[in-house]
C-alpha positions as CSV (number, residue, x, y, z in Angstrom):
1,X,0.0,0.0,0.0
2,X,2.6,2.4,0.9
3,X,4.7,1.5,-2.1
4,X,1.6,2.2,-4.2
5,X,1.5,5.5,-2.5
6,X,4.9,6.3,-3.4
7,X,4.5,5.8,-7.1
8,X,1.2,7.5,-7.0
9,X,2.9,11.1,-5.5
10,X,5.8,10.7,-7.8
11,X,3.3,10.3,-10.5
12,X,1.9,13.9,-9.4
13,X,5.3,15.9,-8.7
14,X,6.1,15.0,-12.3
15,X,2.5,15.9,-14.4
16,X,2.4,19.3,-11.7
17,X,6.3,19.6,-12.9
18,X,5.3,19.5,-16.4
19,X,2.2,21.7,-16.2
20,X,4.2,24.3,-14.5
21,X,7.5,24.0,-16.9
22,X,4.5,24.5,-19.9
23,X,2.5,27.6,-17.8
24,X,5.9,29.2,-17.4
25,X,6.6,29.5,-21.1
26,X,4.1,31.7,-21.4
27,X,5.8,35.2,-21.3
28,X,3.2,38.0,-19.5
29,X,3.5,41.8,-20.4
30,X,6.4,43.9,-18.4
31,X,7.3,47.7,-19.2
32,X,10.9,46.3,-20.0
33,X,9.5,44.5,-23.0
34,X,10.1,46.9,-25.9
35,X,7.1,47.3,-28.3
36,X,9.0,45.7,-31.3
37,X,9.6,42.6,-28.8
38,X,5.8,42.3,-28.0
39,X,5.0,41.7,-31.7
40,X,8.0,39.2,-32.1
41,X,6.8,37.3,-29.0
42,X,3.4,36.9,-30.6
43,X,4.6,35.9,-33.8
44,X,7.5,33.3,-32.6
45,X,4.6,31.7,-30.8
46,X,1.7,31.6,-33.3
47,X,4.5,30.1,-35.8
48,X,4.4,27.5,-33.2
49,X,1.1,27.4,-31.9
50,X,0.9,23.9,-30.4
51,X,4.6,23.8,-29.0
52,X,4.2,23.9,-25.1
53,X,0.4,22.2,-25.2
54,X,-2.6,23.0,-27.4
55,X,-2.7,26.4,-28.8
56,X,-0.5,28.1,-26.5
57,X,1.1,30.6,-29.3
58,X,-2.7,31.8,-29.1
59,X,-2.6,32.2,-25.5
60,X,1.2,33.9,-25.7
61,X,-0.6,36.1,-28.6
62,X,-3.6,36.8,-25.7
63,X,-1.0,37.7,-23.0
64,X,-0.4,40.5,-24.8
65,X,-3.4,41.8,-26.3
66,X,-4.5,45.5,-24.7
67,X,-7.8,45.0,-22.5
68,X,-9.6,47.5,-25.2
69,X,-9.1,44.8,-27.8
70,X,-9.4,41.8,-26.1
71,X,-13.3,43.6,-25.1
72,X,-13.6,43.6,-29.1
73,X,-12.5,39.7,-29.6
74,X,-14.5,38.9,-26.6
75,X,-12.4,36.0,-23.9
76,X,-10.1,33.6,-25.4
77,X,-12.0,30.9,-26.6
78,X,-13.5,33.7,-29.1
79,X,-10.4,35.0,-29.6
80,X,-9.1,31.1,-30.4
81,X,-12.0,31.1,-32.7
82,X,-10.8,33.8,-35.1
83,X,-7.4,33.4,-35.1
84,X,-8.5,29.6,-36.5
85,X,-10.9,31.7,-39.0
86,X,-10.5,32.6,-42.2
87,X,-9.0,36.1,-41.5
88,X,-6.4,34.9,-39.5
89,X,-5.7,31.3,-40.1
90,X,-2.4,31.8,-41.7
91,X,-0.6,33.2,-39.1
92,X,-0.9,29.6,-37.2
93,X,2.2,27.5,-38.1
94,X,3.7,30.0,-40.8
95,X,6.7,29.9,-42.2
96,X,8.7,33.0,-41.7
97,X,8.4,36.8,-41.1
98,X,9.6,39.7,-41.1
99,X,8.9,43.0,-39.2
100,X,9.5,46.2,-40.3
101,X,8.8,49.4,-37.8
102,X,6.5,52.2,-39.5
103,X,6.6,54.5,-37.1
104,X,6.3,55.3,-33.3
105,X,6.1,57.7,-30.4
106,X,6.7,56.8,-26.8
107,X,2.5,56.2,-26.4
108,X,2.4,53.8,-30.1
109,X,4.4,52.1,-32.8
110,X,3.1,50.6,-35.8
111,X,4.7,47.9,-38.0
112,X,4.4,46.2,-41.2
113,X,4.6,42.5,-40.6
114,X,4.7,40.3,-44.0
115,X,4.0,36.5,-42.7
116,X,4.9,33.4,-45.2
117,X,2.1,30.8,-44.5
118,X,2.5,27.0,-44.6
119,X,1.2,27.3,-48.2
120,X,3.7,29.5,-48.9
121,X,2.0,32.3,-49.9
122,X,2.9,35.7,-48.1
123,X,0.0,37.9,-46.5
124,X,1.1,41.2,-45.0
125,X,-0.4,43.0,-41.7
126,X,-0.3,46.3,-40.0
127,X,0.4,45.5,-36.2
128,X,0.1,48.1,-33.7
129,X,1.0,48.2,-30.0
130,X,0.3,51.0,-27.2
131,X,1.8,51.4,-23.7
132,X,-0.8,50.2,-21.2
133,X,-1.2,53.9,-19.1
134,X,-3.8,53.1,-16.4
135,X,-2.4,51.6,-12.7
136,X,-2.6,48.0,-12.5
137,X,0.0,45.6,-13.1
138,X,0.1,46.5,-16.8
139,X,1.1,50.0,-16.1
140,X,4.0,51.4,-18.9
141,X,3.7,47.6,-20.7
142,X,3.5,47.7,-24.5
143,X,0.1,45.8,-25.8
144,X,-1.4,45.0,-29.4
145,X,-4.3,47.1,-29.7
146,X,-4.7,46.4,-33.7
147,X,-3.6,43.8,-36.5
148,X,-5.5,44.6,-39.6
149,X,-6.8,42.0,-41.9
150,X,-4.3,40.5,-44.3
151,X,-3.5,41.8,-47.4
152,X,-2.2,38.6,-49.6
153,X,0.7,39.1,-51.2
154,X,0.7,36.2,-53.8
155,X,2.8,33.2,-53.8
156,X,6.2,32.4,-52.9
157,X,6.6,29.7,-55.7
C-alpha cells in the first residue's frame, strides 16, 4: 500500500512539474519589453502554436493583447476562434516573417509584418502596440491594440 502510494505522489510531482514548466513558457507583459519585442513574441509563438500544449502561441498572442481589444474579440476561446478563421488562419504554423517598424512615439508604434504561410504564400499586416497607461500591473507595458486584416501578397513559388 505504501509503495503504491509512493508511485502515486511521484506520479503527481512530475505531471504538476510538467504543467508548471508548460505555464511558465508563457511570457506576461512587463514595461521592460520593448514594443518591437511584444510583436516578435506573438509571432515566434503563433508560428508554433501547439509547441508547449494545445494552442499556446494563441494564448502567448492573448498575453499580450491590450484589455480594449481583447473587449472587441471577446475572452479567449473567441479569440481562439478567429485566429482559427479565415482572417487569421495563416498566421498559425507559418513559415517565416519579417517585421519592419513604420513608425512610433513613446504612447504607439506601428509595424508592417509580412507573414509566409505554410502554403507559402505571403500575407502582410499592420500590427500596432500602445503602452498600457492606467495603474494596475500592466502599467507602462506595451500591448497590441490592432492587427489589420491580411493583405495577400501572392505566392512564394
Amino acid at each position: 500500500m505504501l509503495k503504491k502510494l509512493l508511485i502515486t505522489f511521484k506520479v503527481l510531482i512530475i505531471t504538476s512539474s510538467l504543467l508548471s514548466a508548460s505555464i511558465a513558457e508563457i511570457l506576461k507583459p512587463n514595461s521592460d519589453i520593448r514594443p518591437s519585442e511584444v510583436v516578435k513574441i506573438q509571432l515566434n509563438a503563433l508560428k508554433k502554436n501547439d509547441l508547449e500544449f494545445k494552442d499556446s502561441g494563441i494564448e502567448q498572442t492573448w498575453n499580450f493583447a491590450h484589455p480594449n481589444n481583447k473587449k472587441v474579440t471577446g475572452p479567449l476561446p473567441n479569440f481562439k476562434r478567429m485566429i482559427k478563421g479565415d482572417s487569421y488562419q495563416m498566421m498559425l504554423d507559418h513559415l517565416s516573417h519579417t517585421i519592419t517598424e513604420l513608425g512610433s512615439s513613446d504612447k504607439w508604434a506601428q509595424f508592417e509584418v509580412i507573414i509566409l504561410d505554410k502554403n507559402k504564400i505571403y500575407h502582410k499586416f499592420n500590427w500596432q502596440v500602445e503602452k498600457y497607461t492606467l495603474d494596475g500591473i500592466l502599467k507602462d507595458c506595451w500591448l497590441t491594440t490592432m492587427v489589420s486584416n491580411p493583405i495577400s501578397l501572392g505566392s512564394s513559388i
